[in-house]
N, C-alpha and C positions, 0 to 999 in steps of 0.2 A: 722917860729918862731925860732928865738936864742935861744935855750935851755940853752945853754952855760951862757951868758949873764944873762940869769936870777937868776941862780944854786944857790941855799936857798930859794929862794921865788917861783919858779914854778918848780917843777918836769918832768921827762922826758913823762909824756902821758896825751899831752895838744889837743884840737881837728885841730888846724893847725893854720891858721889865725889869728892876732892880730889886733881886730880894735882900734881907739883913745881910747875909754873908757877902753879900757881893758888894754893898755899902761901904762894908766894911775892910774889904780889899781895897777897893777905892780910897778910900781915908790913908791907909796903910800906902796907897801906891803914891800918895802924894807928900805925905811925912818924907819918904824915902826918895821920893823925885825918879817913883820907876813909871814906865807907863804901858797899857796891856793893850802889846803889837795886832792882837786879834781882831783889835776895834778899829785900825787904821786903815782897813783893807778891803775890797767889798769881793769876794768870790761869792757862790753861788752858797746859800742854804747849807747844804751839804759838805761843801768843804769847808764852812766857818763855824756850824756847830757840831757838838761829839758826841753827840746822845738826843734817841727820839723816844716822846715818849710814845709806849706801844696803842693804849686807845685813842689820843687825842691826834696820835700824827705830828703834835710839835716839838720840833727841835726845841733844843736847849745847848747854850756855853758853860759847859763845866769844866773846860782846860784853857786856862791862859798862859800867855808866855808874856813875861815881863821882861824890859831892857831898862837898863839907864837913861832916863831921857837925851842925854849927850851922846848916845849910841843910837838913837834911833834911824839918822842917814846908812849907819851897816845891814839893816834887816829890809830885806827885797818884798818879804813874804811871808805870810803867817797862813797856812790852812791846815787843815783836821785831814787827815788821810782816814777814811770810813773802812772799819773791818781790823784795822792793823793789827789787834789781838787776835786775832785768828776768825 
């Protein structure tokens, strides 16, 4: 992943790999000048991704949270709380 490239709309602790969909948020977060608070942040594995897969053992980001880039000074934190569905 270009971190460069993205610089406003993804921050530097993204979990590695960009598939199409995720491209394409990105394209979408920058049209709209949002930017996904998830990647600005570094906590552990487990609190920044929300889904493992069960043979490989790897995590994956399939929940972001988007803000305004002009709001991003409001947001402290951004992590996955593991299990929260029950």
């Amino acid at each position: 992943m270009d971190h460069a490239a993205w610089q406003g709309v993804m921050g530097p602790h993204s979990l590695g790999s960009c598939n199409d969909n995720e491209l394409h948020l990105l394209h979408t977060c920058a049209k709209h000048r949002l930017l996904l608070t998830n990647t600005f942040f570094r906590p552990p594995t487990r609190e920044k991704a929300t889904w493992v897969h069960l043979r490989s053992r790897r995590w994956h980001l399939l929940d972001y949270v988007l803000v305004r880039r002009r709001d991003r000074q409001d947001v402290l934190v951004t992590k996955a709380i593991c299990d929260a569905d029950g």
